[in-house]
TORGUFI-520008 format. One record per residue (C-alpha): z, x, y; residue number from 1. Coordinates in Angstrom, 3 decimals, decimal comma, always signed. Layout:
SITE  z  x  y  i
SITE  Z  X  Y  NUM
...
//
This chain:
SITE  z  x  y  i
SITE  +15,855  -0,663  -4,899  1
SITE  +17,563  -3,890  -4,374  2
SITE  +18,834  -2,737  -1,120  3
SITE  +15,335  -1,419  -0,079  4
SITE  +13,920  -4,838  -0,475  5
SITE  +17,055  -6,131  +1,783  6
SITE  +16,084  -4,286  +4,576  7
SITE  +12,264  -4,824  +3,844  8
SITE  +13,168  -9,133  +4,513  9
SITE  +15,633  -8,057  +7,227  10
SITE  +12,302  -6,480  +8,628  11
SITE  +10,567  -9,219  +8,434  12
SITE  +12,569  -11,684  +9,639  13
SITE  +13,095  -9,690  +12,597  14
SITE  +9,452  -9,567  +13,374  15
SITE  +7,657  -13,549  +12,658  16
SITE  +4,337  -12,656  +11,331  17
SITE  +3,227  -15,804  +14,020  18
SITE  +5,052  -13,455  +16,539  19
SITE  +3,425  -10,304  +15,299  20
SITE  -0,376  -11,799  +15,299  21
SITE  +0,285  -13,378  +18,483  22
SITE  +1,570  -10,234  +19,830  23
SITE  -1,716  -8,220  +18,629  24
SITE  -3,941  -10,834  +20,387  25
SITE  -4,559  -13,547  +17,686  26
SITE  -4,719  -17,156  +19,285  27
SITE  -4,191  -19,875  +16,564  28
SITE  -3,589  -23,403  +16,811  29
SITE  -1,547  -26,251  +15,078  30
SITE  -3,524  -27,169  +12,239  31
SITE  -2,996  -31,378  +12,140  32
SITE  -0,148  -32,537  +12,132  33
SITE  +1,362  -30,069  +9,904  34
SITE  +3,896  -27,004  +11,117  35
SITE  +0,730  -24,604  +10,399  36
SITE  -1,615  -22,528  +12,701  37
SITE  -5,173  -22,232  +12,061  38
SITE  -7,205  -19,302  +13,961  39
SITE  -10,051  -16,680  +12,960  40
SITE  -9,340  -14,099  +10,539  41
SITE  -8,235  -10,829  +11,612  42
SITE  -9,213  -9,426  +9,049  43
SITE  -12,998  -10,356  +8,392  44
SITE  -15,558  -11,285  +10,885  45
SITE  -16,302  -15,177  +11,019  46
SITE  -17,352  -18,066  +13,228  47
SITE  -15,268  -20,516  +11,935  48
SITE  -11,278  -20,824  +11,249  49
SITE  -9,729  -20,392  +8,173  50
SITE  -6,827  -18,147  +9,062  51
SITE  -3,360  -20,333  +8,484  52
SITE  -0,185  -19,373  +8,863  53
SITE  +3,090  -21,152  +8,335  54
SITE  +5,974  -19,753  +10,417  55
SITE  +8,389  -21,287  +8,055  56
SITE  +7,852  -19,618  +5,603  57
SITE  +6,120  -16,442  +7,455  58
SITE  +3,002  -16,267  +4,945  59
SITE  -0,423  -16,664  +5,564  60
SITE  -3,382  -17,284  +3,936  61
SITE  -7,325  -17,078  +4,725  62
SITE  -9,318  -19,437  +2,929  63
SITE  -12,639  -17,504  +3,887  64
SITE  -11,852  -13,895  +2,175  65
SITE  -8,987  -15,521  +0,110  66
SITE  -6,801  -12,865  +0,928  67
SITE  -3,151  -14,136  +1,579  68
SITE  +1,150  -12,913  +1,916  69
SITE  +3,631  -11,585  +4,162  70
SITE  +3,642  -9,577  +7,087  71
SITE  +3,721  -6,249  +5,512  72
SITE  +0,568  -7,103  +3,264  73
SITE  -0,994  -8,318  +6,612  74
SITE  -0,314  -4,948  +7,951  75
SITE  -1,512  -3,222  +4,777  76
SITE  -5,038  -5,085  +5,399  77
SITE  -5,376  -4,939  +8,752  78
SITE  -4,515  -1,132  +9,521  79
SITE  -5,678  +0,207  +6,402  80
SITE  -2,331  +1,371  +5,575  81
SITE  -0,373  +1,966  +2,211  82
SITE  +2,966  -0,148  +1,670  83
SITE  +5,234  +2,080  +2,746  84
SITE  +3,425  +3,063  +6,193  85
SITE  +3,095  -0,792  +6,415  86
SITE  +7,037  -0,816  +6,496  87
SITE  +6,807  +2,550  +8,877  88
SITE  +4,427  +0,778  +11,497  89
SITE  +6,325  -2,127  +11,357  90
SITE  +9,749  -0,385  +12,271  91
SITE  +7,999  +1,125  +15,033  92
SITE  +7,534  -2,418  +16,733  93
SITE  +10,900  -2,574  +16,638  94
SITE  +11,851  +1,001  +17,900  95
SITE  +8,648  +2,483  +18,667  96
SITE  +8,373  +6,175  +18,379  97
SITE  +6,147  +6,758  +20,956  98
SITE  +9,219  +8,506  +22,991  99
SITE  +9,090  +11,158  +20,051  100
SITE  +5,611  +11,552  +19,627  101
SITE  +5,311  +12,270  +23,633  102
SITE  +8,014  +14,947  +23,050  103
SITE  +6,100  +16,541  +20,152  104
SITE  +2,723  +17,000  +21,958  105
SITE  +4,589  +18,696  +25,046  106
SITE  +5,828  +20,665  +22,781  107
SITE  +2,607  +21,671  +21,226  108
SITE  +0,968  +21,701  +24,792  109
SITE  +3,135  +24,605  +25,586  110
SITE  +2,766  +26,777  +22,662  111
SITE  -0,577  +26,102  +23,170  112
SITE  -0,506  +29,075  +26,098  113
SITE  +2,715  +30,993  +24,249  114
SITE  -0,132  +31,669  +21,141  115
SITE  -3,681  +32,978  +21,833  116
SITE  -5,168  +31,775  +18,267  117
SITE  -5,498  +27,962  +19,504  118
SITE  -7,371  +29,091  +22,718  119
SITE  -9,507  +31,316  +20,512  120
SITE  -10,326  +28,715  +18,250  121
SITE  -10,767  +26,232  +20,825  122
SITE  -13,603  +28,777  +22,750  123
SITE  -15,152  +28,896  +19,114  124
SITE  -15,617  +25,772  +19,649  125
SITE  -17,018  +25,774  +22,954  126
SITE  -14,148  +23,988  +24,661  127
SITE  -13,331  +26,575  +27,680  128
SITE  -12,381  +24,001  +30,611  129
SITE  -8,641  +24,438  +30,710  130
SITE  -8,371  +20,937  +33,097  131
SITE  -10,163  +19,177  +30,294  132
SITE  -8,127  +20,492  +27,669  133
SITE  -4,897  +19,585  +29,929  134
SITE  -6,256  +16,325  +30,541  135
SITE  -6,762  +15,786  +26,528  136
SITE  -3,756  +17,284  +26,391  137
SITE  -4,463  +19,394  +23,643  138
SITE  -1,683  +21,746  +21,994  139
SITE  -1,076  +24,141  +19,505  140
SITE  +1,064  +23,619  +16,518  141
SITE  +2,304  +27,425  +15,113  142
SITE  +4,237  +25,353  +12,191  143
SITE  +8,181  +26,168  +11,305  144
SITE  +9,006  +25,719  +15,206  145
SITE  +9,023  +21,831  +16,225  146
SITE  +11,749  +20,919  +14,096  147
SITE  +14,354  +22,919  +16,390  148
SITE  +13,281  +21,878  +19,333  149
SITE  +12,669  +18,225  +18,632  150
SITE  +16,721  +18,472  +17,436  151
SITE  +18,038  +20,221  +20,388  152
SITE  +16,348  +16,775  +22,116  153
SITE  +18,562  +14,640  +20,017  154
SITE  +16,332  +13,608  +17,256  155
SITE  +17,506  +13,774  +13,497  156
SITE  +15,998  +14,845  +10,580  157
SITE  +15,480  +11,372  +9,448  158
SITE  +13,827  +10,243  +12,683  159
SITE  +10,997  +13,112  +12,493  160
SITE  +10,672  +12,747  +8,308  161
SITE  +10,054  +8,886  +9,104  162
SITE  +7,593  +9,817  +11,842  163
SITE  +5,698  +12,053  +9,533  164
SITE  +6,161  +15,084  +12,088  165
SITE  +8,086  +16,964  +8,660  166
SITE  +7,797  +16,588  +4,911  167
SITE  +10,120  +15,598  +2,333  168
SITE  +11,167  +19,200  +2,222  169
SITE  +11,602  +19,793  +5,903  170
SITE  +8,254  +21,498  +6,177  171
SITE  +6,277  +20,804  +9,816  172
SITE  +3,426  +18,166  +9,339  173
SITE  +0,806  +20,551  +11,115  174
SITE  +0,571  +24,628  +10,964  175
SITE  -1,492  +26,682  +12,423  176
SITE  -3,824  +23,487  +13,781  177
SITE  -4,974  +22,432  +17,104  178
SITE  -3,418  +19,075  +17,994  179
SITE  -5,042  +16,034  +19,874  180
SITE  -2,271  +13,151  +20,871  181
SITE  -4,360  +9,941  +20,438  182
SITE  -2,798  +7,799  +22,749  183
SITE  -3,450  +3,527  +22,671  184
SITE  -2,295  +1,547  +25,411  185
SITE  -1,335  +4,782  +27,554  186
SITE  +1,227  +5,686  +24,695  187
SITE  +0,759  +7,901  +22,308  188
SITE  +0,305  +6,310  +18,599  189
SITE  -0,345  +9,242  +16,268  190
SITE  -1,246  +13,086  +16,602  191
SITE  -4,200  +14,477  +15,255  192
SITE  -4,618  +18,375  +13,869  193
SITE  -7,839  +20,354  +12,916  194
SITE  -6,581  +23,336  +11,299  195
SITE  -7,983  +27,014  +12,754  196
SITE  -7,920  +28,227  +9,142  197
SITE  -8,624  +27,408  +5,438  198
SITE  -6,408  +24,497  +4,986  199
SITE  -8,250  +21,508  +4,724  200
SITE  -9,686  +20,930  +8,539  201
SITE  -8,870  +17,224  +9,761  202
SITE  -4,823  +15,895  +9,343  203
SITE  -3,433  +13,175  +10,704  204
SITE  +0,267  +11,595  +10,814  205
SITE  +0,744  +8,571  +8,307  206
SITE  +0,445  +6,061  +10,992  207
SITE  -2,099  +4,207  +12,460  208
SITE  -4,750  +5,676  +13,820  209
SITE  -4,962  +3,215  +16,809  210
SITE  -7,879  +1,982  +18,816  211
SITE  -10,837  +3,985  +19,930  212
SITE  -10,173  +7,370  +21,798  213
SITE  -9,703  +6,962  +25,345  214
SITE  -10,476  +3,184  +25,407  215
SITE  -8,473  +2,631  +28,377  216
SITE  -11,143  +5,045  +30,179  217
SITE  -14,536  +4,481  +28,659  218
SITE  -14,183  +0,510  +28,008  219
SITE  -15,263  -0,031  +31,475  220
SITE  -18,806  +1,813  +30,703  221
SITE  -21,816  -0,127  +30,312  222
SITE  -23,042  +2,287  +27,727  223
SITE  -20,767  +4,101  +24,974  224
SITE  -21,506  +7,222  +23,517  225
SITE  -19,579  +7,228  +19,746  226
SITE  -18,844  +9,982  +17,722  227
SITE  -17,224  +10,558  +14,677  228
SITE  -14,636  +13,823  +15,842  229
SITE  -12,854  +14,652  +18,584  230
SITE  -14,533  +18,353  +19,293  231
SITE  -17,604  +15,948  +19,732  232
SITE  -15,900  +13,925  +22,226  233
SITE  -14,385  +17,225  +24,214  234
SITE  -17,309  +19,054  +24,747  235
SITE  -19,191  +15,907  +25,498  236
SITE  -17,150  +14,944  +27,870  237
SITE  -16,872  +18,886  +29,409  238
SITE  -20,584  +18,114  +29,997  239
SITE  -20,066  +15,430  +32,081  240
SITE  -20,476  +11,893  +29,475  241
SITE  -17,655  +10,645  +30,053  242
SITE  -18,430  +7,315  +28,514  243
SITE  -17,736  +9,327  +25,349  244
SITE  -15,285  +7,540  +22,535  245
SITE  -14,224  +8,535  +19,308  246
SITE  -13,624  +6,747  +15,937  247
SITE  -11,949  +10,033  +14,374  248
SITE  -13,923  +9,411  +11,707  249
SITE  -17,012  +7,307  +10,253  250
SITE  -14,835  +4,205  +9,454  251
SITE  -14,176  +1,546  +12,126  252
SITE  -10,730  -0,288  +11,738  253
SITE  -11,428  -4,233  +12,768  254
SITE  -9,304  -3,303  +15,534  255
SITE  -11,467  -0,360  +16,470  256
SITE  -15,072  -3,203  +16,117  257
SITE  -12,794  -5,617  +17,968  258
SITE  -12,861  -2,851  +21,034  259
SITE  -16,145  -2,622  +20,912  260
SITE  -17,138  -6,775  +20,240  261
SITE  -15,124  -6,926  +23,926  262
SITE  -18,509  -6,848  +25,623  263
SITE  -21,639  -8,083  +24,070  264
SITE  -23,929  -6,726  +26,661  265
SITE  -22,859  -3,381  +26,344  266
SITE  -24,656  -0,636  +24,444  267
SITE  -23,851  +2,244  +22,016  268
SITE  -25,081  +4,789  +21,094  269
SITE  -23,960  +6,405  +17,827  270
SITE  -24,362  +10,029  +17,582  271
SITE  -22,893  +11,015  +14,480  272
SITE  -23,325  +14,322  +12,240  273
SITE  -26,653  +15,113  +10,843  274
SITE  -25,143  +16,496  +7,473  275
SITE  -27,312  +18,108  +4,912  276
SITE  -25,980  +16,121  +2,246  277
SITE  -26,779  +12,892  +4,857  278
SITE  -23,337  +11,032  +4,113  279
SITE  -23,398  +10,494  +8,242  280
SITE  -26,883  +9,696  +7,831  281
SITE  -25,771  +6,768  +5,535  282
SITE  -22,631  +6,133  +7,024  283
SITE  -24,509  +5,700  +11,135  284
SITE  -27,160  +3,387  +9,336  285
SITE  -24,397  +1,340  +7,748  286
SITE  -22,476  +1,174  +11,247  287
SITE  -25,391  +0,470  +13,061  288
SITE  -26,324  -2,889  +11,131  289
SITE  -23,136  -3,997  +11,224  290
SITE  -23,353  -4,034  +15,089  291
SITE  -26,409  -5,257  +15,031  292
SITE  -25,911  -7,932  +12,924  293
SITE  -23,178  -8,824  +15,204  294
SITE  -25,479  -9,238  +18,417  295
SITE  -24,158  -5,587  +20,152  296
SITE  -27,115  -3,529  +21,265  297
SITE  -27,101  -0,134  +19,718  298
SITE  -29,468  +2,966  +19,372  299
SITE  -29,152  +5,562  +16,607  300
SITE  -29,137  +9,489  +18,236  301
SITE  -30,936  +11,821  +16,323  302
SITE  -29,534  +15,132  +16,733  303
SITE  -31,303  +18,715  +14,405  304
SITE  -30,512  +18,816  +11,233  305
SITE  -26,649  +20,031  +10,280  306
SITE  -26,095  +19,755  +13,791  307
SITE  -23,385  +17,371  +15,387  308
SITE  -22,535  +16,735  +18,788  309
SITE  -20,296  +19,730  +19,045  310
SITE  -22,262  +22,224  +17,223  311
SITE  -25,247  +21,535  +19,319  312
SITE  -24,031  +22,436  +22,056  313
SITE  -22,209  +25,414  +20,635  314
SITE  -25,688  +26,926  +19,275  315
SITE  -26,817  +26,562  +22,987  316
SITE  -27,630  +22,769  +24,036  317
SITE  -27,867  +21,990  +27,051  318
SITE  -26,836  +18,764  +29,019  319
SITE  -30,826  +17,945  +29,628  320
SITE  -31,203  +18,658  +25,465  321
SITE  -28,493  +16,161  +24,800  322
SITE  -30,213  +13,559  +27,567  323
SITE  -33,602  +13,704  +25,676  324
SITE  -31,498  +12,876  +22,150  325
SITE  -30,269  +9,929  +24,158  326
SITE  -33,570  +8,741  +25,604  327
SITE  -35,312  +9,700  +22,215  328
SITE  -32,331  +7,476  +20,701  329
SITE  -33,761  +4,829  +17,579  330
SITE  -33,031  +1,579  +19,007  331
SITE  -32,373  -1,055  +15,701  332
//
């Protein structure tokens, strides 16, 4: 354990948290006279400063949510993460693993076509454009099969346990699951799996789940389209609105708001699932006042009840249905 907490302060001092923030877009400045930066939290919304950090002793400590520490803890806050995929995401600035992750969706991009169970299950789902599903680069993960491959590349066991691609007991991370890469910055930051059978549906690795999907390509759009799953976001985007992103999920990450906060006079539209038990009900009111409250025009889409994006058009939407949702669309 002692050694563990060696390498935990070798980790940090190989990454200055005033390095680290500054590298993930913060902008602080010197605070007086004193060896301290002062800048807006990353981790709450606010108008006014109270973010310091003090590179000498790489802490730092917001006096507006009173939440303070080192660079892991900042990492635990900010990304949502536990303390040990703080540590993971941290090594990865230092050797990122984006090489690896790259290797593992080619992989599962190919035995996409060697297995006809992920094209069935992606037709059930009324994905059927095979250049869409290249572009998305969508894949197929059988399960018991990566680990051989990923080897004969030159990766060890240790490398693909720390990536989460295999368990503890050597066991592949996804089986029997169609696999999106979710890609930030044009590299790929985590893989996401929706299994074809009972096991529970959505998986992702233990990493960060990045930015929003496909930023790089929507962000440009002076109205978004957000949904909460990536099937929502395919078939979307297979008819033709392409200034589609996904969350992968109901919950924002700051950095995820921050994406969005880039453009004030943009719009969104959120067009999440219309659950029977309304949990996306409460969960697209809750999203929507938060934008709101922070000046960013947004309607609420009302799709039929149980119905999301996906499923709409799977029980036989058409492109002009899903236009009249949009023009019908709640403004707050």
């Amino acid at each position: 354990m002692a050694a563990m907490g060696e390498d935990w302060e070798r980790l940090k001092q190989r990454i200055p948290l005033l390095e680290y923030l500054q590298r993930h877009h913060w902008t602080g400045h010197r605070a007086d006279a004193r060896s301290e930066f002062v800048g807006l939290c990353p981790l709450h919304e606010e108008a006014h400063p109270s973010f310091y950090v003090n590179p000498r002793k790489n802490l730092f400590y917001c006096h507006g949510c009173g939440r303070g520490g080192d660079l892991i803890r900042l990492v635990e806050l900010s990304q949502h993460l536990s303390f040990r995929q703080s540590v993971v995401y941290l090594q990865e600035e230092l050797a990122p693993t984006s090489q690896l992750l790259e290797h593992a969706s080619g992989f599962y991009q190919l035995e996409l076509h060697r297995y006809p169970e992920g094209i069935h299950y992606l037709a059930q789902r009324g994905l059927h454009d095979p250049a869409l599903i290249e572009e998305l680069g969508i894949g197929y993960a059988r399960g018991g099969n990566l680990c051989p491959h990923l080897s004969a590349l030159g990766y060890s066991l240790e490398r693909l346990l720390q990536a989460g691609l295999i368990g503890q007991q050597g066991q592949d991370a996804f089986c029997r699951r169609v696999i999106f890469p979710c890609r930030q910055h044009h590299r790929i930051v985590n893989l996401y799996g929706r299994s074809v059978g009972a096991a529970f549906p959505h998986r992702l690795l233990p990493r960060c789940k990045g930015g929003l999907f496909a930023w790089d390509s929507v962000r440009h759009f002076p109205q978004l389209i957000l949904v909460e799953g990536l099937f929502d976001l395919a078939v979307l985007w297979q008819e033709g609105f392409r200034n589609t992103t996904c969350a992968i999920g109901t919950h924002l990450t700051p950095a995820q708001l921050a994406q969005l906060y880039e453009n004030r006079d943009r719009s969104v539209y959120l067009a999440f699932d219309q659950d029977h038990n309304q949990a996306g009900q409460r969960a697209v009111q809750a999203l929507a006042q938060r934008l709101h409250q922070n000046r960013l025009p947004v309607r609420i889409v009302s799709l039929p009840d149980g119905h999301d994006p996906n499923s709409y058009f799977t029980a036989g939407a058409t492109r002009g249905d899903f236009l009249h949702c949009l023009d019908q669309a709640r403004v707050l």
